[in-house]
C-alpha atoms as a printed R data frame, in Angstrom:
    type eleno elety resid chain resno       x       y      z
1   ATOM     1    CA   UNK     A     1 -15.999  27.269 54.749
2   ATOM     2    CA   UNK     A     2 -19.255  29.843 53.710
3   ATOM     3    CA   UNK     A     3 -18.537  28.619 49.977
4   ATOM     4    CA   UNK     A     4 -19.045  24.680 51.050
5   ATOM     5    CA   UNK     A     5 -21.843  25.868 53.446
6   ATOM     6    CA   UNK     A     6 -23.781  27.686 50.947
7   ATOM     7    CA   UNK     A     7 -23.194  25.173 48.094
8   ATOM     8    CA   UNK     A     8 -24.693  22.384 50.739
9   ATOM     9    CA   UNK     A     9 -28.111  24.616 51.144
10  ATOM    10    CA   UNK     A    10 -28.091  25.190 47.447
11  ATOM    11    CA   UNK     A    11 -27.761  21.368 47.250
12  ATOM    12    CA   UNK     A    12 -30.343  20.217 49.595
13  ATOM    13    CA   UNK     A    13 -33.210  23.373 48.126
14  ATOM    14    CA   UNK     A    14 -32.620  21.617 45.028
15  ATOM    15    CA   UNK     A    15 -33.160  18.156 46.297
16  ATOM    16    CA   UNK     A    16 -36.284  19.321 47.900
17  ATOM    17    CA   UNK     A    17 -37.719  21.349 45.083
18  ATOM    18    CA   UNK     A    18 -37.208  18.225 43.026
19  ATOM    19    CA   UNK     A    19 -39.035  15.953 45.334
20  ATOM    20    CA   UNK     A    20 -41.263  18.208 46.800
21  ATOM    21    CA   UNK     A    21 -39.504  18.186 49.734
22  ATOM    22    CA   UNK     A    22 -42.280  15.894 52.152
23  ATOM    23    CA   UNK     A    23 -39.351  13.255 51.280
24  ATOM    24    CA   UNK     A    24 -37.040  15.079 53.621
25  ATOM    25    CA   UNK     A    25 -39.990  13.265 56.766
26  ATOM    26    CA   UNK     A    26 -38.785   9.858 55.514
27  ATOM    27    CA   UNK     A    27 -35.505   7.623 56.969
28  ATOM    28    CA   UNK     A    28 -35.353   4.214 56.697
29  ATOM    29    CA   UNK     A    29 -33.657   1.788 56.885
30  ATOM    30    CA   UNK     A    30 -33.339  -1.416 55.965
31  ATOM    31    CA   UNK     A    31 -31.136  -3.458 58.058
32  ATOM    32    CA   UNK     A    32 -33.667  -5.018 61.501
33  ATOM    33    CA   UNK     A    33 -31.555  -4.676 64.105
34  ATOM    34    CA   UNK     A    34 -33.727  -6.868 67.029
35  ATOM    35    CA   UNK     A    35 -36.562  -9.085 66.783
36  ATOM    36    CA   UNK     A    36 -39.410 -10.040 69.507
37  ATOM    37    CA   UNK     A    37 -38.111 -13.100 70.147
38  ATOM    38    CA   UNK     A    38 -34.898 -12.047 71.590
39  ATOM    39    CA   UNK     A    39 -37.308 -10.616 74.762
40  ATOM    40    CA   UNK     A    40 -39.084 -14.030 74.968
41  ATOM    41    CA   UNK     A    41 -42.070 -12.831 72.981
42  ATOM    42    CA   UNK     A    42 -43.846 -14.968 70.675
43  ATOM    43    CA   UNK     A    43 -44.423 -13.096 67.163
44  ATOM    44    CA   UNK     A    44 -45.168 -14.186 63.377
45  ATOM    45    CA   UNK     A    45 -43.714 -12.546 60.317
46  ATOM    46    CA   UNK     A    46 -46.980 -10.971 57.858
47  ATOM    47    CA   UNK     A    47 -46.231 -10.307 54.506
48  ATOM    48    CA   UNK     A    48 -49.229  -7.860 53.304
49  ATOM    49    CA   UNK     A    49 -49.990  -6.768 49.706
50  ATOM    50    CA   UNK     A    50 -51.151  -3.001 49.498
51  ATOM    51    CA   UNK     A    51 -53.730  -2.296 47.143
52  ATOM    52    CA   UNK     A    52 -51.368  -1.261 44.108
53  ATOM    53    CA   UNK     A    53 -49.161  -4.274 44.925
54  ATOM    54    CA   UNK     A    54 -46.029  -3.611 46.938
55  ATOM    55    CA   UNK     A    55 -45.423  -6.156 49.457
56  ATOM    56    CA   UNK     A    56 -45.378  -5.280 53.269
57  ATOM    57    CA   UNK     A    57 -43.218  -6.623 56.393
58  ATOM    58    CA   UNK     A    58 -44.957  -6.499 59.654
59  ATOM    59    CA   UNK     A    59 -45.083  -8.336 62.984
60  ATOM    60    CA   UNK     A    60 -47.670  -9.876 64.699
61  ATOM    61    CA   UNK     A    61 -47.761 -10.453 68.561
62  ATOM    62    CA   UNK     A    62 -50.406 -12.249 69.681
63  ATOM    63    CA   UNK     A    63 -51.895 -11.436 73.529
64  ATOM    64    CA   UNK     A    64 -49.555 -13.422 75.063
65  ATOM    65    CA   UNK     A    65 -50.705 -13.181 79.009
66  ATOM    66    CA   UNK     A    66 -52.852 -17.183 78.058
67  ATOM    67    CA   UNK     A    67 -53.736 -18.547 81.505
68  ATOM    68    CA   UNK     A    68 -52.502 -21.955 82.466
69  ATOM    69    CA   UNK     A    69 -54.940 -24.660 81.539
70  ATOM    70    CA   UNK     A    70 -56.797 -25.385 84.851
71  ATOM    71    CA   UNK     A    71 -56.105 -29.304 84.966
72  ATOM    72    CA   UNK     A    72 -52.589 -29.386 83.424
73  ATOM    73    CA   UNK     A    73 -52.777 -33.103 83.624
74  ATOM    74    CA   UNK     A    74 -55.255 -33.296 80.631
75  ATOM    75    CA   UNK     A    75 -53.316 -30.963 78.395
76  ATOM    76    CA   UNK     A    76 -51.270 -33.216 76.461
77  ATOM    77    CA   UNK     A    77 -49.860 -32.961 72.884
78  ATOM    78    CA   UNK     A    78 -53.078 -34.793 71.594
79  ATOM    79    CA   UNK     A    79 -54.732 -31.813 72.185
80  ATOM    80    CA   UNK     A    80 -55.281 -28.645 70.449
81  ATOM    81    CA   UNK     A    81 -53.776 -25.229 72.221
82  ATOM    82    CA   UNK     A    82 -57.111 -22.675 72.755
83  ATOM    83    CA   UNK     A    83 -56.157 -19.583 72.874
84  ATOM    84    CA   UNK     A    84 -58.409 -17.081 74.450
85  ATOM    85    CA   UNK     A    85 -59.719 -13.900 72.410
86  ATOM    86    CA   UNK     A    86 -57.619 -11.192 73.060
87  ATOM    87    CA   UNK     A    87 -59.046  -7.756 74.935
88  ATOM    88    CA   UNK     A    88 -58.262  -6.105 71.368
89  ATOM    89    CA   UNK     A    89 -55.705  -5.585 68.847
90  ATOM    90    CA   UNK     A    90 -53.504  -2.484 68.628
91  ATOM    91    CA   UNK     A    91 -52.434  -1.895 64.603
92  ATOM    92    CA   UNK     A    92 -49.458  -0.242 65.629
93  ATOM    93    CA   UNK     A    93 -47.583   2.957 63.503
94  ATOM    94    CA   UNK     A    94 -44.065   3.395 63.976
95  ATOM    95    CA   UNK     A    95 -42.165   6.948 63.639
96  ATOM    96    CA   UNK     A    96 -40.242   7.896 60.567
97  ATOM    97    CA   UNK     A    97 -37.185   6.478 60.943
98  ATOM    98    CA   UNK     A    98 -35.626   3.071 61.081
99  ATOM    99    CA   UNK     A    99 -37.540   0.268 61.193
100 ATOM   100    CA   UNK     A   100 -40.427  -1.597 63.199
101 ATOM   101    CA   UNK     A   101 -36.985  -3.877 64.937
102 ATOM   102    CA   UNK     A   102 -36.328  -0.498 66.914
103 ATOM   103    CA   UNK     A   103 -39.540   0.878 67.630
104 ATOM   104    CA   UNK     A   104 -41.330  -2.420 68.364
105 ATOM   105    CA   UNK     A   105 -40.429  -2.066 72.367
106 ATOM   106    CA   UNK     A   106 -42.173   0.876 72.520
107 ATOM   107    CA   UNK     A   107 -45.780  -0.816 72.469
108 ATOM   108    CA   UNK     A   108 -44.852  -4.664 73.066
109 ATOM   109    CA   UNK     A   109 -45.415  -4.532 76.574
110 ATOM   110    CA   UNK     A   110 -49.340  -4.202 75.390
111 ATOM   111    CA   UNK     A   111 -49.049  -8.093 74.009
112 ATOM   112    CA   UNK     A   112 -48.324  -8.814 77.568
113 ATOM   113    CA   UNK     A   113 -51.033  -6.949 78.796
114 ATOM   114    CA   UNK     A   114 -53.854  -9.416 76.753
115 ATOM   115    CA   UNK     A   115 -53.534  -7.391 73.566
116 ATOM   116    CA   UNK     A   116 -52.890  -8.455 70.025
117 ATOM   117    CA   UNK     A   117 -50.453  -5.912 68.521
118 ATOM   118    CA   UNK     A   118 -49.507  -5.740 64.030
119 ATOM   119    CA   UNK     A   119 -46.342  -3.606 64.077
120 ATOM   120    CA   UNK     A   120 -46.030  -2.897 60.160
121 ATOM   121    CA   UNK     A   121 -43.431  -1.547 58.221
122 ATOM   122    CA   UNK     A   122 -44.308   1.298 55.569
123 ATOM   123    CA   UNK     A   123 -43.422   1.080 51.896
124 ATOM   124    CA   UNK     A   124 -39.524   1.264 52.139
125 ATOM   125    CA   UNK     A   125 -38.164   0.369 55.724
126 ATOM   126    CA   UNK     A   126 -37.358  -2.592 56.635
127 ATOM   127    CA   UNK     A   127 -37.797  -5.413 54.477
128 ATOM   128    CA   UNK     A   128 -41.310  -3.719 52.944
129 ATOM   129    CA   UNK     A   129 -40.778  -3.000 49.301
130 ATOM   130    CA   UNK     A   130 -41.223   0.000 47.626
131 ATOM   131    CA   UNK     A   131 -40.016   3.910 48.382
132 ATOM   132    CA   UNK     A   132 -41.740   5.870 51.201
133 ATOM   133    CA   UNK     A   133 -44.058   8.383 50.106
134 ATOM   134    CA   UNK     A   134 -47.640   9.275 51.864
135 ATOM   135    CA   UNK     A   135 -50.044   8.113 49.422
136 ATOM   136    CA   UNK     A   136 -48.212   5.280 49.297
137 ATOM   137    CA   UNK     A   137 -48.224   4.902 53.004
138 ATOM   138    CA   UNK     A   138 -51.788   5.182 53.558
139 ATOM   139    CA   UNK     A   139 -52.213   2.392 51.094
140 ATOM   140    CA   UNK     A   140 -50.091   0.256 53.513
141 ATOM   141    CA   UNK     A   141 -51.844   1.157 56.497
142 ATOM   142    CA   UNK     A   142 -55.389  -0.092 54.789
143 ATOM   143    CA   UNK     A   143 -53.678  -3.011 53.792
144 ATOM   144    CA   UNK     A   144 -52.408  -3.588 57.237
145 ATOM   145    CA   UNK     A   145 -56.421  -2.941 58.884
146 ATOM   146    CA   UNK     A   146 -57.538  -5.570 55.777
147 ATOM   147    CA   UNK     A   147 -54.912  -8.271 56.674
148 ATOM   148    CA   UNK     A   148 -56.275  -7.583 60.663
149 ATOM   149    CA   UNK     A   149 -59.785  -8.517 59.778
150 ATOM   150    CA   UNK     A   150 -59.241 -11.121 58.450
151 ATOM   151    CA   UNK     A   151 -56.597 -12.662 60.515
152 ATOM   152    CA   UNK     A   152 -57.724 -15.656 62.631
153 ATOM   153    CA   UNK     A   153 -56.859 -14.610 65.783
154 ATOM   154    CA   UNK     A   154 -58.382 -11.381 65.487
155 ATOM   155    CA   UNK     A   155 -61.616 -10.043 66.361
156 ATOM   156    CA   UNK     A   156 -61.854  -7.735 63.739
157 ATOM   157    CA   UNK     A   157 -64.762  -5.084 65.929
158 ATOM   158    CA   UNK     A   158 -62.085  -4.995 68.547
159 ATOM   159    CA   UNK     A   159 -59.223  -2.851 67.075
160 ATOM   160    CA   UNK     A   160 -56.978   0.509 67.887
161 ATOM   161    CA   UNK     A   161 -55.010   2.544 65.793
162 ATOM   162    CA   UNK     A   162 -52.119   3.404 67.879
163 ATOM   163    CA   UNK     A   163 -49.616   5.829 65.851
164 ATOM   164    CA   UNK     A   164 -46.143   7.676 67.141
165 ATOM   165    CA   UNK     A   165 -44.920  10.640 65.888
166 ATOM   166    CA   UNK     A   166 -44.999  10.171 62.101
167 ATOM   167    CA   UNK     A   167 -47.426   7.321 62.289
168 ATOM   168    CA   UNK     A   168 -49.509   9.737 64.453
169 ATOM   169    CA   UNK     A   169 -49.654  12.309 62.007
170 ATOM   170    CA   UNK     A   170 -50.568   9.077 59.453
171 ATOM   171    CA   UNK     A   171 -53.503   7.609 61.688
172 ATOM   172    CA   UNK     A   172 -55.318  10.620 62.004
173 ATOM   173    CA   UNK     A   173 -55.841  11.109 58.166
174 ATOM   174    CA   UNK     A   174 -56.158   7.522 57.967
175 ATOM   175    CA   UNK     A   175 -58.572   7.024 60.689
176 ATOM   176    CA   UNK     A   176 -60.610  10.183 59.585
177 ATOM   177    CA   UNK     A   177 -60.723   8.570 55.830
178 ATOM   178    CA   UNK     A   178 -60.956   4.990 56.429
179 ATOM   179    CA   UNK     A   179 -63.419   2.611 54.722
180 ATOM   180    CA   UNK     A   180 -62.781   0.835 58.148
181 ATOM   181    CA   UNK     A   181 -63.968   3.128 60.797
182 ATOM   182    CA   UNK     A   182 -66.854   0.880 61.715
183 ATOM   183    CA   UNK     A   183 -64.083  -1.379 63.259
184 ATOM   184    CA   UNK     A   184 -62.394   0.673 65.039
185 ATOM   185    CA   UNK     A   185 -63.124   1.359 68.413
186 ATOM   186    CA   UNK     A   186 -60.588   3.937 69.803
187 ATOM   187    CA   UNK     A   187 -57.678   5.844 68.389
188 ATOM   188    CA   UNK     A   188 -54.132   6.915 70.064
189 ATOM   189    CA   UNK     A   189 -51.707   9.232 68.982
190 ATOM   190    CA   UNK     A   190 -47.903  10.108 70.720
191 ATOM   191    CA   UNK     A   191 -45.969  12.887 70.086
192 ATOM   192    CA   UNK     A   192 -47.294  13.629 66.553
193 ATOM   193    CA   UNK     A   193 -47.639  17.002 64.803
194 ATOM   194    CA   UNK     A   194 -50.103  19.140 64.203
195 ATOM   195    CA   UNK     A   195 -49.063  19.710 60.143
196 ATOM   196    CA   UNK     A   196 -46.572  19.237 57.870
197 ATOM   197    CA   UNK     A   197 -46.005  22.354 56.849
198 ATOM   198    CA   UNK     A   198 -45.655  23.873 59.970
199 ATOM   199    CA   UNK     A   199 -43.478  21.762 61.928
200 ATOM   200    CA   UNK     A   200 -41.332  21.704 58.675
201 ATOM   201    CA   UNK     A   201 -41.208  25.629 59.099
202 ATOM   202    CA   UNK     A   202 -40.218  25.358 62.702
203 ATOM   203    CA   UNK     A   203 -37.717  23.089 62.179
204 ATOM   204    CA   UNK     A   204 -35.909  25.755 59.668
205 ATOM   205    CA   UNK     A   205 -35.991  28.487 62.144
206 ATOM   206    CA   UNK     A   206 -34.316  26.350 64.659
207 ATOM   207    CA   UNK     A   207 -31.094  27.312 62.523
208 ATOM   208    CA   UNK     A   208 -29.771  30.475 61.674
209 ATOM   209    CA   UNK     A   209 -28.647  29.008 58.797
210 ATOM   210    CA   UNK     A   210 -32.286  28.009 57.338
211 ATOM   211    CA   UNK     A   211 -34.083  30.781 59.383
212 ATOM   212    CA   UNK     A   212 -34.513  32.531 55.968
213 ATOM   213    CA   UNK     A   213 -35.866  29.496 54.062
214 ATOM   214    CA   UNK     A   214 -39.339  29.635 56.620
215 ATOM   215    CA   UNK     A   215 -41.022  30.194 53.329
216 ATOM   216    CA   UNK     A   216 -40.360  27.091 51.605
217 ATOM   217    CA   UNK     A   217 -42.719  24.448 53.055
218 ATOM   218    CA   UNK     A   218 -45.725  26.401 52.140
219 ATOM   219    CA   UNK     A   219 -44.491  26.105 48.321
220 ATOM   220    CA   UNK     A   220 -43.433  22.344 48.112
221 ATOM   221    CA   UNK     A   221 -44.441  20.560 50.642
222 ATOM   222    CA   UNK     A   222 -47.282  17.988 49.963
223 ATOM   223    CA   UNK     A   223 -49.988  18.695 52.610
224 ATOM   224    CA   UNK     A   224 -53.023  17.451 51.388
225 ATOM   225    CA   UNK     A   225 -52.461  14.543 54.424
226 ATOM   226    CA   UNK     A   226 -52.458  16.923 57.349
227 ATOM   227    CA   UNK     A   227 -53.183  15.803 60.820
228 ATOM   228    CA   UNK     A   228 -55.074  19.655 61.121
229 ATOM   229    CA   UNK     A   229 -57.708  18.999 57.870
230 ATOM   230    CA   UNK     A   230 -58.592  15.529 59.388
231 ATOM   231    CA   UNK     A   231 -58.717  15.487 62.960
232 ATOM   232    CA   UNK     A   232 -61.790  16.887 63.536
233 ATOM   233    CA   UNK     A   233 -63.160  14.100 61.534
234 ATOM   234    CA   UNK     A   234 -61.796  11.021 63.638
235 ATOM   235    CA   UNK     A   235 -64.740  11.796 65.941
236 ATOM   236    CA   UNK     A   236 -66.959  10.224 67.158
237 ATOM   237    CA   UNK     A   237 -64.264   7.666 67.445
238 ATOM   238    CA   UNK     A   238 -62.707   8.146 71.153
239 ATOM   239    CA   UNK     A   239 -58.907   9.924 70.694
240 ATOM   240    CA   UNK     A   240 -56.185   9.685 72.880
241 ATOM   241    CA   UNK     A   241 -53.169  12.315 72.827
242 ATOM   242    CA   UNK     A   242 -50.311  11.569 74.318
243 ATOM   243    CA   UNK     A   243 -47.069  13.463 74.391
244 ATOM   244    CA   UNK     A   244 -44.095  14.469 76.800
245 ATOM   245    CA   UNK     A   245 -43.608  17.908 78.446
246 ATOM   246    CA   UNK     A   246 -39.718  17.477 76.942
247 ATOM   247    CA   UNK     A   247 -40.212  16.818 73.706
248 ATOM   248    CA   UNK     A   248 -37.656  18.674 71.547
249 ATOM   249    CA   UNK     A   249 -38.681  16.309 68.428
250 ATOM   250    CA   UNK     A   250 -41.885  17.577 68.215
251 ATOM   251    CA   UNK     A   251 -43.253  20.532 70.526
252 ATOM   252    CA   UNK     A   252 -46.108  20.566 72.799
253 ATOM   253    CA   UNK     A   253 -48.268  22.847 71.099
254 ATOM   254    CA   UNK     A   254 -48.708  20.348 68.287
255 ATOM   255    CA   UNK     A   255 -50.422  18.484 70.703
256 ATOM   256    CA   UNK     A   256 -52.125  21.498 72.394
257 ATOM   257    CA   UNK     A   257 -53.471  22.385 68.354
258 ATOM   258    CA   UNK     A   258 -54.660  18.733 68.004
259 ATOM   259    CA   UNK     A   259 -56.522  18.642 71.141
260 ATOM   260    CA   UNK     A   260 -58.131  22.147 70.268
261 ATOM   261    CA   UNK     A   261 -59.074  21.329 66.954
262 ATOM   262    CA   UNK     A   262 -60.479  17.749 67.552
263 ATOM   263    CA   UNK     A   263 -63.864  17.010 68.599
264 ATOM   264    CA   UNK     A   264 -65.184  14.789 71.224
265 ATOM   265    CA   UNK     A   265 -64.732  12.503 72.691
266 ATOM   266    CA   UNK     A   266 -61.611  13.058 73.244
267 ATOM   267    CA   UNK     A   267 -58.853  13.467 76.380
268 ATOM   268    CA   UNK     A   268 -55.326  14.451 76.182
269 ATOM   269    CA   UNK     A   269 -52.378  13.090 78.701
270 ATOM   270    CA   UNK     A   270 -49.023  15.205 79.492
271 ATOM   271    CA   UNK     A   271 -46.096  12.899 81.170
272 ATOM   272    CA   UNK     A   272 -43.728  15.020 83.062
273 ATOM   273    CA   UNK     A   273 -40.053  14.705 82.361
274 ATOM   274    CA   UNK     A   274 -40.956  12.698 79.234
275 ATOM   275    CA   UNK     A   275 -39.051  13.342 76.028
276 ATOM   276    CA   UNK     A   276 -40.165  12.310 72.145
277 ATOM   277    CA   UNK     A   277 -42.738   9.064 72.375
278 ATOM   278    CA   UNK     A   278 -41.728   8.175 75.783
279 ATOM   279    CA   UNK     A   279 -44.988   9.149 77.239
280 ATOM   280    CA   UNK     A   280 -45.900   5.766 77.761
281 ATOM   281    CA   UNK     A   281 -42.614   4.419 79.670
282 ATOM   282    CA   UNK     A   282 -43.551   4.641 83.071
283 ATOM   283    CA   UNK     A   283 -45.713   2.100 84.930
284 ATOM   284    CA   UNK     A   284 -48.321   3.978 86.275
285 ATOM   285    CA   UNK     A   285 -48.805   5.273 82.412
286 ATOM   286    CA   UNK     A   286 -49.164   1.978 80.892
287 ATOM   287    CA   UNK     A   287 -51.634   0.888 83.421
288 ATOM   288    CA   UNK     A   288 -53.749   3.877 82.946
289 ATOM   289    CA   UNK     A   289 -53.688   3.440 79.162
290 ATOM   290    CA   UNK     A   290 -54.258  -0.172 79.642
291 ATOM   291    CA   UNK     A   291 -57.987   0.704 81.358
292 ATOM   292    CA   UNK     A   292 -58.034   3.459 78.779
293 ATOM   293    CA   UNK     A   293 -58.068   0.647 75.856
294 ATOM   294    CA   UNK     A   294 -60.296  -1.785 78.055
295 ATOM   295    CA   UNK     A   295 -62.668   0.980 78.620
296 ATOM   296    CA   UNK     A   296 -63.305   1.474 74.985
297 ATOM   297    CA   UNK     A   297 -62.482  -1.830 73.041
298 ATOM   298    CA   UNK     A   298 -65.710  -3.005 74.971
């Protein structure tokens, strides 16, 4: 049994050393397991073209709370549908595994709520193209805030970068980088980490087994996209952090270090008895983000 278990670490050190190991972030997969419609919500399917050409899968919910028309009797088929302008648009960044057919419930409920929501798949999951990798996955977010302004029903000075755990970590280097900052009005960021490196370390000294191996991410893992070198920068951009008081995925101080190290403004919200990105499953949360988002989407 030690033989197999020691040939399995010298297996995986290998793997990582070969692919420098930020890989190891990265699960996929490719197989969409729900779609919006099966909850009675209206979507369309995006395909996106990132700047070095892979094409992207995402999903676009439009604001979907459209008031009756006030004299129903003139609203006949004759007649074009207007749709009023959404409160904003939410470019929303999934987690790092699966695909945007799992983690689309998660932030939904905002198209309900009068928002316009782009779910997007990186580079790699879902039906995107490609192979994950972080470069590559910044490319798809920029792609994914081009397609926005210039989609139709968007108003393209009226979005937020809403990110979860992995997609956190990506929208705060995006955000702090972006060509695109000018449209952006607010940025919000669940359960994410504070850096690669470290949360990589913490992770090994969870097991006795890898406790010795502490070392490694500070070799060959690829951290030039930290969340810690760019936060500071997403200012003065208003930044939400959100993250449970349970969270075993990713640890409270990462959002404690974030909060610390970014500038205002900024405010950071702690749900009780919430576990990894379910900070925003209660009622009384979502309505408080909801006047958060209203607040500053002008």
């Amino acid at each position: 049994m030690m033989g197999i278990t020691m040939h399995s670490l010298k297996l995986l050190l290998f793997t990582a050393l070969l692919s420098g190991c930020t890989n190891l972030f990265f699960h996929p997969h490719r197989i969409l397991v729900d779609t919006p419609d099966k909850f009675d919500l209206e979507y369309q399917v995006e395909k996106i073209k990132a700047a070095d050409g892979t094409l992207l899968n995402a999903w676009f919910l439009p604001a979907q709370n459209n008031p009756a028309p006030k004299n129903p009797a003139k609203n006949n088929s004759t007649q074009p549908k207007i749709k009023p302008e959404a409160k904003a648009t939410v470019l929303f960044l999934h987690g790092n595994a699966e695909n945007i057919s799992t983690h689309f419930r998660s932030i939904a409920w905002l198209s309900l709520e009068g928002f316009n929501v782009l779910a997007l798949d990186y580079r790699g999951y879902g039906e995107s193209e490609g192979v994950p990798t972080l470069a590559g996955m910044q490319l798809d977010i920029d792609a994914a805030m081009r397609s926005l302004l210039e989609h139709q029903d968007v108003n393209p000075n009226k979005i937020i970068v809403f990110g979860q755990s992995l997609g956190g970590a990506l929208a705060i280097h995006y955000t702090a980088h972006s060509a695109y900052r000018a449209n952006i009005r607010a940025v919000v960021i669940d359960s994410a980490f504070y850096d690669y490196r470290q949360i990589a370390r913490e992770k090994l000294a969870t097991s006795p087994l890898t406790w010795l191996l502490q070392w490694l991410p500070w070799l060959i893992i690829n951290n030039d996209y930290s969340p810690a070198d760019s936060i500071a920068a997403i200012s003065p951009l208003p930044l939400l952090l959100l993250h449970g008081d349970r969270d075993v995925v990713v640890p409270l101080h990462h959002s404690q270090q974030l909060f610390e190290h970014a500038n205002a403004p900024k405010e950071r919200w702690i749900e009780q008895g919430a576990g990894h990105t379910q900070a925003m499953n209660s009622e009384a949360s979502r309505k408080r983000l909801v006047e958060f988002l209203l607040r500053h989407s002008g």
